[in-house]
ZATILUM-939292 format. One record per residue: chain; x, y, z of N, C-alpha, C in turn. Coordinates in pm, whole numbers, padded with zeros to 5 digits. Last residue first. Layout:
N
+-----+--------+--------+--------+--------+--------+--------+--------+--------+--------+
! mol !    nc1 !    nc2 !    nc3 !   cac1 !   cac2 !   cac3 !    cc1 !    cc2 !    cc3 !
+-----+--------+--------+--------+--------+--------+--------+--------+--------+--------+
!   A !      X !      Y !      Z !      X !      Y !      Z !      X !      Y !      Z !
...
+-----+--------+--------+--------+--------+--------+--------+--------+--------+--------+
***
This chain:
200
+-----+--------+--------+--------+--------+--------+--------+--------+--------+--------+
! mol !    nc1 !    nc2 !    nc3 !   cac1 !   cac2 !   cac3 !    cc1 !    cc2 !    cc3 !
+-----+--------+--------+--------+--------+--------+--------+--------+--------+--------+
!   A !  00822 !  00506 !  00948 !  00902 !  00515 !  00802 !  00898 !  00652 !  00759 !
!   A !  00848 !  00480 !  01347 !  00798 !  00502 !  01204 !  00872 !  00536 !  01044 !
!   A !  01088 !  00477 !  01503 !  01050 !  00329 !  01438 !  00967 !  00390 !  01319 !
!   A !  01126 !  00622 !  01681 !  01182 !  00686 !  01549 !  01173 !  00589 !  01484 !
!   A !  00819 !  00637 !  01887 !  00954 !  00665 !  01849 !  01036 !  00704 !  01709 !
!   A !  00573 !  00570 !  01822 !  00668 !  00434 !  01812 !  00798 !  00513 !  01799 !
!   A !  00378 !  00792 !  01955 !  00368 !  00650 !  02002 !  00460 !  00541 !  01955 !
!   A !  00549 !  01031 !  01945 !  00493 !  01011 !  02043 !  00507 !  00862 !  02052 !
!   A !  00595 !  00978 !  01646 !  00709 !  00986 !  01718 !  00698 !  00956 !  01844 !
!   A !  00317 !  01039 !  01525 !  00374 !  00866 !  01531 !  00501 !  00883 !  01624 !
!   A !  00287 !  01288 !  01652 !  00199 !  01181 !  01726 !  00227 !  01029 !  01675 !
!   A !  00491 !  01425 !  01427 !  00481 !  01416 !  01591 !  00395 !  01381 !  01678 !
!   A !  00360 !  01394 !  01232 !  00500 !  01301 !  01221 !  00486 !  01326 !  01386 !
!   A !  00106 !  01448 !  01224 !  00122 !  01322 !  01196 !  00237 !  01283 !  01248 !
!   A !  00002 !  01753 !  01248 !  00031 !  01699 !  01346 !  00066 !  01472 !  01298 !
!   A ! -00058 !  01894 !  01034 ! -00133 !  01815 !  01085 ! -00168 !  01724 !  01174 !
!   A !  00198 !  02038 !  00952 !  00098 !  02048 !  01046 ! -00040 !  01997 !  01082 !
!   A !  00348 !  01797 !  00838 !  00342 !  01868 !  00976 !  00246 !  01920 !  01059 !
!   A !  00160 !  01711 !  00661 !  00218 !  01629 !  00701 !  00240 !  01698 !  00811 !
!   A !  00249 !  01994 !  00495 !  00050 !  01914 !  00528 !  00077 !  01847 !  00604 !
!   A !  00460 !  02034 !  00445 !  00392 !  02130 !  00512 !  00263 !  02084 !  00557 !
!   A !  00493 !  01854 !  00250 !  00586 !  01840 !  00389 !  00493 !  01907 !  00502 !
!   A !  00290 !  01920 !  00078 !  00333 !  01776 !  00117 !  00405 !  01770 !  00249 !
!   A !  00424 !  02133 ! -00017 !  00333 !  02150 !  00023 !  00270 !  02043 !  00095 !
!   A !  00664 !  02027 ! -00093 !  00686 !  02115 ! -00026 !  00535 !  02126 !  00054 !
!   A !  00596 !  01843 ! -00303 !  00695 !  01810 ! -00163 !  00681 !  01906 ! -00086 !
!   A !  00396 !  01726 ! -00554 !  00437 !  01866 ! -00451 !  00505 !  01856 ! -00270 !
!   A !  00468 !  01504 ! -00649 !  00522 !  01622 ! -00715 !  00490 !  01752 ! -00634 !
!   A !  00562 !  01323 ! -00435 !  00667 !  01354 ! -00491 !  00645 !  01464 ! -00561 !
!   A !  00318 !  01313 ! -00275 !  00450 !  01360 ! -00228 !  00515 !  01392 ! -00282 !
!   A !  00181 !  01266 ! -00486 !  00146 !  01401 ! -00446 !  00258 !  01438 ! -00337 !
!   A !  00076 !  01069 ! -00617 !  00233 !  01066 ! -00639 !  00254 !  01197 ! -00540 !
!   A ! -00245 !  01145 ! -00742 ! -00148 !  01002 ! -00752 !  00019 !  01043 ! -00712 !
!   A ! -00405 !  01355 ! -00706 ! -00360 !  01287 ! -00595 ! -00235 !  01188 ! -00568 !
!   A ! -00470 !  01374 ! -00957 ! -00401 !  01502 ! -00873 ! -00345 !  01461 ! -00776 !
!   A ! -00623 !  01207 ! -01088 ! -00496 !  01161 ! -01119 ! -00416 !  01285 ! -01007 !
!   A ! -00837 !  01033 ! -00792 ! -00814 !  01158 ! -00914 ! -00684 !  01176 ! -00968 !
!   A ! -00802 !  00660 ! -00704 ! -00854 !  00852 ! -00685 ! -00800 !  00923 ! -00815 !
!   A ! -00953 !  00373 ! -00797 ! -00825 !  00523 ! -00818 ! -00908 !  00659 ! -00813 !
!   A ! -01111 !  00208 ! -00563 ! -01219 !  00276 ! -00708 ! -01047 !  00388 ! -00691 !
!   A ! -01217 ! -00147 ! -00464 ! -01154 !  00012 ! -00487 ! -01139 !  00036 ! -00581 !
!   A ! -01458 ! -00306 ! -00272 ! -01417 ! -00261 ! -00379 ! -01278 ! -00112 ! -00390 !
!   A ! -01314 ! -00578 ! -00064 ! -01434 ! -00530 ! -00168 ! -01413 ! -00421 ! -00291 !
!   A ! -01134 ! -00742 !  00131 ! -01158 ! -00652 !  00032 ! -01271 ! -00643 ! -00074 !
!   A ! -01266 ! -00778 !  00509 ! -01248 ! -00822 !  00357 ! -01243 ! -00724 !  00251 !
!   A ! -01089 ! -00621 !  00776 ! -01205 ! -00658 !  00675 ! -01166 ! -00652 !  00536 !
!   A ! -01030 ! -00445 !  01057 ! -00996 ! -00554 !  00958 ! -01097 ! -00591 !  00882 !
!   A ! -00982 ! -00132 !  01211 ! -01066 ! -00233 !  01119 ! -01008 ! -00305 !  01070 !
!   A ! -00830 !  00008 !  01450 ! -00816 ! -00056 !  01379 ! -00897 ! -00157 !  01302 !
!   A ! -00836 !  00070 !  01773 ! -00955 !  00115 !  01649 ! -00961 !  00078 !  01530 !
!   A ! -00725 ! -00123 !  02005 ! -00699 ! -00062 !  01853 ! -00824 ! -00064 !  01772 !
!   A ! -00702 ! -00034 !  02357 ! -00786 ! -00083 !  02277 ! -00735 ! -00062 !  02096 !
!   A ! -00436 ! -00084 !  02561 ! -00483 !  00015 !  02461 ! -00578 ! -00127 !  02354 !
!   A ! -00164 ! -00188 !  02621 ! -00259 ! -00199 !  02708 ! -00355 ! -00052 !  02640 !
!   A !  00025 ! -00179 !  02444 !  00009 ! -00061 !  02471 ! -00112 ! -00085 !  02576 !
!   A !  00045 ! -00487 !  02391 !  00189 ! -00389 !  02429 !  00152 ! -00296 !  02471 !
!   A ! -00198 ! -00558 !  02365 ! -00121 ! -00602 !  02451 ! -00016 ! -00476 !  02489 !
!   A ! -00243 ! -00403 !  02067 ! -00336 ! -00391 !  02173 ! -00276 ! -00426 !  02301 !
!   A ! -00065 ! -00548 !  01937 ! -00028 ! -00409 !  01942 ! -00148 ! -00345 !  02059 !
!   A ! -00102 ! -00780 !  01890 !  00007 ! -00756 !  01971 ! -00043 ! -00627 !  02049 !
!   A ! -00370 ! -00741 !  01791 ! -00361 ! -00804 !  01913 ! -00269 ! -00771 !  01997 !
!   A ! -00290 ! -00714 !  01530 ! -00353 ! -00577 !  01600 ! -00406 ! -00619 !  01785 !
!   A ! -00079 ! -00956 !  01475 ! -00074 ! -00786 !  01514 ! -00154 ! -00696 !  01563 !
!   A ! -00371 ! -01088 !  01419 ! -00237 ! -01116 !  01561 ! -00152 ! -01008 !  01548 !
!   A ! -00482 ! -00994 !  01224 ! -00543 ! -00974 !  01356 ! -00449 ! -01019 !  01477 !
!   A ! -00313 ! -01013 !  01026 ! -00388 ! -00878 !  01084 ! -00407 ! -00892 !  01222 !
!   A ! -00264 ! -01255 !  01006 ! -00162 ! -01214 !  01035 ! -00201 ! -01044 !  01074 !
!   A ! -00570 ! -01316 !  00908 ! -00513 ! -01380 !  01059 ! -00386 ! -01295 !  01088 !
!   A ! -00573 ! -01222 !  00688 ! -00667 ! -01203 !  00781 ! -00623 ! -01241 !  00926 !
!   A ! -00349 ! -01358 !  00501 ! -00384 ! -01196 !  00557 ! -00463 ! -01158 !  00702 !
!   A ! -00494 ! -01587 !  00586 ! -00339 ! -01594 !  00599 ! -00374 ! -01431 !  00642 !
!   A ! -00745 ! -01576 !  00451 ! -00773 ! -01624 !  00573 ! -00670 ! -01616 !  00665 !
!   A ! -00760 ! -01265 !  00250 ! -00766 ! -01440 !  00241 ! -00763 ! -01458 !  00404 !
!   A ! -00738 ! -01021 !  00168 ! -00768 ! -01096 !  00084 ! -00834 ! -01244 !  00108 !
!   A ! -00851 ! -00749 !  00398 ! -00739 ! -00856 !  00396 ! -00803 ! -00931 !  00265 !
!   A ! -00739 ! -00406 !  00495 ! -00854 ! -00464 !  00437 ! -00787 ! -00607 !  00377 !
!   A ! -00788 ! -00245 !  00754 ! -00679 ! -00326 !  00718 ! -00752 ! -00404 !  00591 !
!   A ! -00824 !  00094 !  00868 ! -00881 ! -00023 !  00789 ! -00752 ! -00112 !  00712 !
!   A ! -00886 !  00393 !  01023 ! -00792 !  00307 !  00986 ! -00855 !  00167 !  00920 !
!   A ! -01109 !  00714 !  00906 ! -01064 !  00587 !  00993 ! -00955 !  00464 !  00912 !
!   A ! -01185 !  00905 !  00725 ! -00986 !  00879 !  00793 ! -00986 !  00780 !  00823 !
!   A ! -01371 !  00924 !  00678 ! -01326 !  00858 !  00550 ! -01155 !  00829 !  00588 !
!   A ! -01498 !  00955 !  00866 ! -01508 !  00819 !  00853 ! -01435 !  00793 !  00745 !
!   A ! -01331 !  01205 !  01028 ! -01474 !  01164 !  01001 ! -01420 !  01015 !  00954 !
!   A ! -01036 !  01373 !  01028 ! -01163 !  01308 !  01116 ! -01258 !  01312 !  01018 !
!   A ! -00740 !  01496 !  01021 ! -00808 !  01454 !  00978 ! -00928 !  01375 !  01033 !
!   A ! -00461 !  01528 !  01185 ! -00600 !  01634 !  01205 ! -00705 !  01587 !  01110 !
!   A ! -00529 !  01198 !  01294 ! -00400 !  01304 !  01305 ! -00519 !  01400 !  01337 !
!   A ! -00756 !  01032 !  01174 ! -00562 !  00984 !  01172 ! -00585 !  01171 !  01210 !
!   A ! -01078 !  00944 !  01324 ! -00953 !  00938 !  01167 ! -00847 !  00911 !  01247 !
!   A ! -01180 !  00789 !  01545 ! -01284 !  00913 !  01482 ! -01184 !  00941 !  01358 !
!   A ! -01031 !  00598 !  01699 ! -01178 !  00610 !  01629 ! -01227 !  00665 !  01561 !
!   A ! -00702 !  00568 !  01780 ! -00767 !  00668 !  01754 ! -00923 !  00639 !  01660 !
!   A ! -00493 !  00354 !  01776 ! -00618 !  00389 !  01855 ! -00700 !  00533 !  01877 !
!   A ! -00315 !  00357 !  01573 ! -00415 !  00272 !  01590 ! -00496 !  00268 !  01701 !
!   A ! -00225 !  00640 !  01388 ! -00264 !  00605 !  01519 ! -00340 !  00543 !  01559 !
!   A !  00062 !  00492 !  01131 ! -00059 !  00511 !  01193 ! -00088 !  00541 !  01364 !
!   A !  00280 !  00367 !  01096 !  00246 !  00533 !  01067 !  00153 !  00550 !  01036 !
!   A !  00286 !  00148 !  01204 !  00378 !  00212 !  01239 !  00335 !  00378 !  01181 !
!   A !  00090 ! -00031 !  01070 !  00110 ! -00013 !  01155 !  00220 !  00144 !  01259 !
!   A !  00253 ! -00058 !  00791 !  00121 !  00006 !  00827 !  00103 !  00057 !  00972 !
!   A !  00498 ! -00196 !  00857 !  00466 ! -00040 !  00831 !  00396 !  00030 !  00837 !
!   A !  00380 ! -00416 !  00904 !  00506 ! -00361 !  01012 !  00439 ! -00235 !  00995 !
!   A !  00242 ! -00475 !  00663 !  00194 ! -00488 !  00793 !  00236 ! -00366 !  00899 !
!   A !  00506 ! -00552 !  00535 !  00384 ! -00427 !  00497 !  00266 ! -00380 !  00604 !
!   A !  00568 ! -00728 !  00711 !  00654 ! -00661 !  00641 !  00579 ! -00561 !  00624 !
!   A !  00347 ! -00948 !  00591 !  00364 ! -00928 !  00749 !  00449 ! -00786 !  00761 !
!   A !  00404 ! -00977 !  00323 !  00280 ! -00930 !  00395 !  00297 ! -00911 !  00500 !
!   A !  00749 ! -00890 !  00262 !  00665 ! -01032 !  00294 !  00555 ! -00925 !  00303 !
!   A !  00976 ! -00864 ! -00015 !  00875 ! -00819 !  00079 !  00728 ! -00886 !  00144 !
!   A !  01066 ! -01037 ! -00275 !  01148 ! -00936 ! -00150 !  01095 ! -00849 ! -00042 !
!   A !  00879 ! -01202 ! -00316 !  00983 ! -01251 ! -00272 !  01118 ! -01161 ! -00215 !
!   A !  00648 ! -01040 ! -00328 !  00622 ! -01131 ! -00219 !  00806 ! -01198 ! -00195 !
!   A !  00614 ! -00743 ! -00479 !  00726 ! -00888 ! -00497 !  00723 ! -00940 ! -00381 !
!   A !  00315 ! -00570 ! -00501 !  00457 ! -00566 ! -00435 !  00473 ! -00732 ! -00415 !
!   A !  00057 ! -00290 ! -00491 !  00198 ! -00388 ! -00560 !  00304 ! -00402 ! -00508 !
!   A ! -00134 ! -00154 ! -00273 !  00027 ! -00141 ! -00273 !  00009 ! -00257 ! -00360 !
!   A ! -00386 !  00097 ! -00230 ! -00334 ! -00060 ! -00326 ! -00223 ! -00008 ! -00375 !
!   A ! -00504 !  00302 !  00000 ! -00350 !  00307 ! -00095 ! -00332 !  00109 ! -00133 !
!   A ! -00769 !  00508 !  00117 ! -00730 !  00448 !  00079 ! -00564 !  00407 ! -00008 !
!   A ! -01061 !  00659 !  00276 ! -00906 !  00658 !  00170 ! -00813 !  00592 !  00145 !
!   A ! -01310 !  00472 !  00248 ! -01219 !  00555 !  00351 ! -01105 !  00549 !  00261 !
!   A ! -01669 !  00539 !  00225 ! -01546 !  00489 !  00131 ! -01458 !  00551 !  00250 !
!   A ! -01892 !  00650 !  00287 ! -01911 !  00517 !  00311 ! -01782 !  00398 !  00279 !
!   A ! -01902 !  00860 !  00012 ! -01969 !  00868 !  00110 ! -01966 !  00689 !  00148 !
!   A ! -01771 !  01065 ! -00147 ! -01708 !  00919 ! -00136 ! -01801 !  00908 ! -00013 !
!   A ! -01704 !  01335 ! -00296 ! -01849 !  01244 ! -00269 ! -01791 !  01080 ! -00303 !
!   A ! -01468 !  01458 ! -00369 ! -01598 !  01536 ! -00343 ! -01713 !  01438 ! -00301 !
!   A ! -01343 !  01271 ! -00499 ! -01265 !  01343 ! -00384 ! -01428 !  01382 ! -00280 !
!   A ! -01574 !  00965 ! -00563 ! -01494 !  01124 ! -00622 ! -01440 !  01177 ! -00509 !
!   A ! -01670 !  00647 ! -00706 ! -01670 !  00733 ! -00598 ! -01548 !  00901 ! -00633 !
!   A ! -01801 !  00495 ! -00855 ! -01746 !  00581 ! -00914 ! -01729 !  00691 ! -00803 !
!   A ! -02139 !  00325 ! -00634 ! -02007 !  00392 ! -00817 ! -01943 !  00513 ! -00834 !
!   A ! -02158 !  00260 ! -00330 ! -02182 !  00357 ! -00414 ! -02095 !  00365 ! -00592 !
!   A ! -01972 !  00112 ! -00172 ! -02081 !  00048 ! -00227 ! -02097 !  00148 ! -00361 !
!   A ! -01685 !  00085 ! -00005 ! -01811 !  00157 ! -00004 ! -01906 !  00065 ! -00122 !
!   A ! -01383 ! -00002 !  00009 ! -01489 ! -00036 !  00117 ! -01630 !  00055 !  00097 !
!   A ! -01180 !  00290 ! -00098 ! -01162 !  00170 ! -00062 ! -01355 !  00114 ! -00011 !
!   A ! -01018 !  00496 ! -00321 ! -01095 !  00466 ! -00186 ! -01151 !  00364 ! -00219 !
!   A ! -00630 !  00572 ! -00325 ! -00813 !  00545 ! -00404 ! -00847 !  00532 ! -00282 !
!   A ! -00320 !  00520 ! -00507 ! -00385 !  00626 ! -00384 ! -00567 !  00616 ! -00458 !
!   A ! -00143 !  00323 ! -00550 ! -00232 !  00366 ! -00580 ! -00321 !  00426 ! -00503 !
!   A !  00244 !  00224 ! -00589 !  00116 !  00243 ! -00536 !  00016 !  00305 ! -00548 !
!   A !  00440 ! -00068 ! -00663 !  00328 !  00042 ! -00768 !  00227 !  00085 ! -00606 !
!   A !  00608 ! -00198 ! -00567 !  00625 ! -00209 ! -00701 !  00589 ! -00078 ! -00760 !
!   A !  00817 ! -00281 ! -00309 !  00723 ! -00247 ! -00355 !  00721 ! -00186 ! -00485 !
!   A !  01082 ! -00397 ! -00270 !  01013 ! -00466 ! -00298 !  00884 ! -00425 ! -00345 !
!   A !  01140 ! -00126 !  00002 !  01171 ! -00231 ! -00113 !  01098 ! -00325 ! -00133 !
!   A !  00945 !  00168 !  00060 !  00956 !  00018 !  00120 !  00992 ! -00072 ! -00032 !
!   A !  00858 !  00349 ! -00035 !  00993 !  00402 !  00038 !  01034 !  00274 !  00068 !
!   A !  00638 !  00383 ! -00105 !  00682 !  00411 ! -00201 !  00819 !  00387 ! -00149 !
!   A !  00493 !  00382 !  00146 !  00476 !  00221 !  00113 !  00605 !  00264 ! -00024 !
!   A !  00438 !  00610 !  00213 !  00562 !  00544 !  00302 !  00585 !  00434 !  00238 !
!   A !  00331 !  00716 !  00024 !  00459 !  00764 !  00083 !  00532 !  00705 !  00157 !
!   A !  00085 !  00676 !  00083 !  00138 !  00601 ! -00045 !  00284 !  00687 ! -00004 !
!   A ! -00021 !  00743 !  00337 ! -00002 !  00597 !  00305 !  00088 !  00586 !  00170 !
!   A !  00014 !  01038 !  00289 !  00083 !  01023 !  00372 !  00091 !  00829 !  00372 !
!   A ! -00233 !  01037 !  00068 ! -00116 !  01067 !  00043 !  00017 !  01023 !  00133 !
!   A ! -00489 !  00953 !  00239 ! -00368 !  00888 !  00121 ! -00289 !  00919 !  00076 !
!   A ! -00502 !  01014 !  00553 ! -00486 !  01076 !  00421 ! -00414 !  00964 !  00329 !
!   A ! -00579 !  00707 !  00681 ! -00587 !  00878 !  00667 ! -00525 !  00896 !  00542 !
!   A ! -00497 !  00445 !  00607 ! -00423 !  00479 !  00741 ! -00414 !  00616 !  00740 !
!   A ! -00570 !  00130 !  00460 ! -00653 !  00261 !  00457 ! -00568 !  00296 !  00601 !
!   A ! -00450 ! -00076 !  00268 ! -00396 !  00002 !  00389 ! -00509 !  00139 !  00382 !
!   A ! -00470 ! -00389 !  00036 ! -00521 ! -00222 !  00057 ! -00479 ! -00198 !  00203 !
!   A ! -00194 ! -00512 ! -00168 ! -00242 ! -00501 ! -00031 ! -00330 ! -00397 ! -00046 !
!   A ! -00148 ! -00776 ! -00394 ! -00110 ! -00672 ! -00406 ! -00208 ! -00642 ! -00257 !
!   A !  00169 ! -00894 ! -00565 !  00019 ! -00961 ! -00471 !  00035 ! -00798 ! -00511 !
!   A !  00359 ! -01054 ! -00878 !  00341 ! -00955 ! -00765 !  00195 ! -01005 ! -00705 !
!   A !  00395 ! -01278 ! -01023 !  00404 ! -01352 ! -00894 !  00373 ! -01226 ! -00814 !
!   A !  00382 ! -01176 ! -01344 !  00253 ! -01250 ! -01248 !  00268 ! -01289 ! -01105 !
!   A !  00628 ! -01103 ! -01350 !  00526 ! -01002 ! -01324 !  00417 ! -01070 ! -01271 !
!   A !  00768 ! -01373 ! -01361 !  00838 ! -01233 ! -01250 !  00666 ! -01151 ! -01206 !
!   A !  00662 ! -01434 ! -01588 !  00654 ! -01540 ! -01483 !  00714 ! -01439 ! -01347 !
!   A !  00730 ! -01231 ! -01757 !  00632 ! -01266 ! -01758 !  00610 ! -01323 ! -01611 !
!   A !  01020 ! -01308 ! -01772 !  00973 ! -01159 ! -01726 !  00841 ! -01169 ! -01691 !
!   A !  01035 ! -01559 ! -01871 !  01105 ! -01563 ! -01717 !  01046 ! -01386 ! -01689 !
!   A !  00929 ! -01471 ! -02121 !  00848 ! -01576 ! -02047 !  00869 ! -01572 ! -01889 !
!   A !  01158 ! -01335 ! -02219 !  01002 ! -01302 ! -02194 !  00898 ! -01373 ! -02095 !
!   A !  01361 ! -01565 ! -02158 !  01351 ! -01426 ! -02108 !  01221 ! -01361 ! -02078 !
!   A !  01264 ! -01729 ! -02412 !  01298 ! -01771 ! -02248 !  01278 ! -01628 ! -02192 !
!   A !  01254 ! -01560 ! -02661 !  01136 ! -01595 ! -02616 !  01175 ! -01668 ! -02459 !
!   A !  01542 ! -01521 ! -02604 !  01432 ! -01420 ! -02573 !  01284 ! -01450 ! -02546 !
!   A !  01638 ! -01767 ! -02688 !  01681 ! -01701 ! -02553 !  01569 ! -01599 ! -02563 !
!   A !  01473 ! -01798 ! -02940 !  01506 ! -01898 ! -02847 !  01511 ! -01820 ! -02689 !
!   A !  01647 ! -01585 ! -03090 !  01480 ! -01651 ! -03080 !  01484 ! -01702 ! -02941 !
!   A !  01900 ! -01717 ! -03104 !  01856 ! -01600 ! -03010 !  01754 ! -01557 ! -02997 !
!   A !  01894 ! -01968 ! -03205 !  01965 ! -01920 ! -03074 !  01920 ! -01785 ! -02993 !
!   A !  01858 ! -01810 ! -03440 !  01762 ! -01964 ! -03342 !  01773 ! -01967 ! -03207 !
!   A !  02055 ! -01731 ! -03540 !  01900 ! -01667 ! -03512 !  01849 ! -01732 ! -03423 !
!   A !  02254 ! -01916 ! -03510 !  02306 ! -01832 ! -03427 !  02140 ! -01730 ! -03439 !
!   A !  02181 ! -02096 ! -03757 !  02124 ! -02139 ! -03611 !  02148 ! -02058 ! -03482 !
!   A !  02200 ! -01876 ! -03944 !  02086 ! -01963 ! -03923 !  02054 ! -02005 ! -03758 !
!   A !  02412 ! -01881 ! -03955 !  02412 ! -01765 ! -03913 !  02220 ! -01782 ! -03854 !
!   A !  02501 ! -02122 ! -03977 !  02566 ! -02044 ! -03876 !  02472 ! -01956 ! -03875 !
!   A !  02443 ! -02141 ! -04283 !  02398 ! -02274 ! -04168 !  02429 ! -02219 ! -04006 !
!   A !  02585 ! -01943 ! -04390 !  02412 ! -01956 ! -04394 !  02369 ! -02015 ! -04250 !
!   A !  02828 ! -02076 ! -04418 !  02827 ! -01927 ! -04290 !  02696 ! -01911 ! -04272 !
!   A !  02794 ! -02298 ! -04488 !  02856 ! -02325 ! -04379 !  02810 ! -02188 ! -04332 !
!   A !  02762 ! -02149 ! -04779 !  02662 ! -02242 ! -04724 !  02682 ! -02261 ! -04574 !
+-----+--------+--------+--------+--------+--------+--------+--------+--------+--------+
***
C-alpha cells in the first residue's frame, strides 16, 4: 500500500513537471518575432542571417507585391526577399539591422552587386512604429557617415509568399556553386570596398 501511495505520487510528480516544461517550451516558442530584409539575391540574405545567434529559421521568398502566388519565373512588383525568426532575448532588432546593413550596397538604386532590376532593390520592410523608426535612424546614420544618399526602402510589411523549395538553404546544399555565384558577382568585394571586414 505505502509503495502504491509512492509510486502514485512519484507519477504526479512527474505529470506535473512536464506538463511545467511544456508550457515553459511553449512560452519560449511564442516569444520568437520575426524580420523581412530584402538585400538581392536571397540566397546571399539567408546566409548571413543563418550565421547570426539567436536566429531561429530563415526563409528565402518574395516580399511587397500584390499579385498571388508569386514564382521564380513571374514575381512581377515582388523583390526577393528572407523572413528571419529570431529570440528577441538573444538578438535584438537593431542587431539584425547591423547586419542587414552591412552586406548590402545601400546606395546602389537599380539591385545589389551583378544583379539589377527591381526585384534586387534593397527594402527594409518594418512591422511597427519601433522597427520603423530604428530603420530609419540607421539609414540616416549610414547616409551621414558616407555623405551618400541610401537607396534603401523602408516600408510596411505586406505580403510574403516562400520561394521554391530549390532555393531554401542553397548555401548550404550547394556551397560550391554558392561560393562561385557570390564571387563572381562581385558581392564579397564591393561589401569589403564599402565596410571593410565588418561585413558577415
Amino acid at each position: 500500500m505505502i509503495a502504491r501511495t509512492i509510486c502514485a505520487s512519484l507519477t504526479a510528480i512527474f505529470l506535473a513537471a512536464f506538463i511545467l516544461a511544456c508550457g515553459a517550451y511553449d512560452a519560449r516558442a511564442a516569444e520568437t518575432k520575426t524580420a523581412i530584409f530584402a538585400g538581392g539575391c536571397f540566397w546571399c540574405v539567408e546566409d548571413v542571417y543563418d550565421h547570426v545567434e539567436g536566429v531561429t529559421e530563415t526563409v528565402s521568398g518574395y516580399a511587397g507585391g500584390t499579385t498571388p502566388d508569386p514564382t521564380y519565373g513571374s514575381h512581377e512588383g515582388y523583390v526577393e526577399a528572407v523572413k528571419v525568426t529570431y529570440d528577441p532575448s538573444k538578438v535584438s532588432y537593431a542587431e539584425l539591422l547591423d547586419h542587414f546593413w552591412r552586406n548590402v550596397d545601400p546606395f546602389d538604386p537599380t539591385g545589389q552587386f551583378c544583379d539589377k532590376g527591381p526585384a534586387y532593390k534593397t527594402v527594409v520592410f518594418v512591422s511597427d512604429d519601433e522597427e520603423k523608426t530604428q530603420a530609419e535612424t540607421t539609414k540616416q546614420d549610414i547616409a551621414g557617415r558616407f555623405k551618400q544618399e541610401v537607396a534603401t526602402a523602408i516600408k510596411p510589411v505586406t505580403t510574403f509568399y516562400d520561394a521554391e523549395d530549390y532555393h531554401q538553404d542553397y548555401h548550404t546544399l550547394n556551397p560550391v556553386s554558392y561560393k562561385f555565384y557570390k564571387w563572381n558577382c562581385g558581392r564579397a568585394q564591393r561589401l569589403a570596398e564599402i565596410w571593410g571586414d565588418k561585413q558577415s
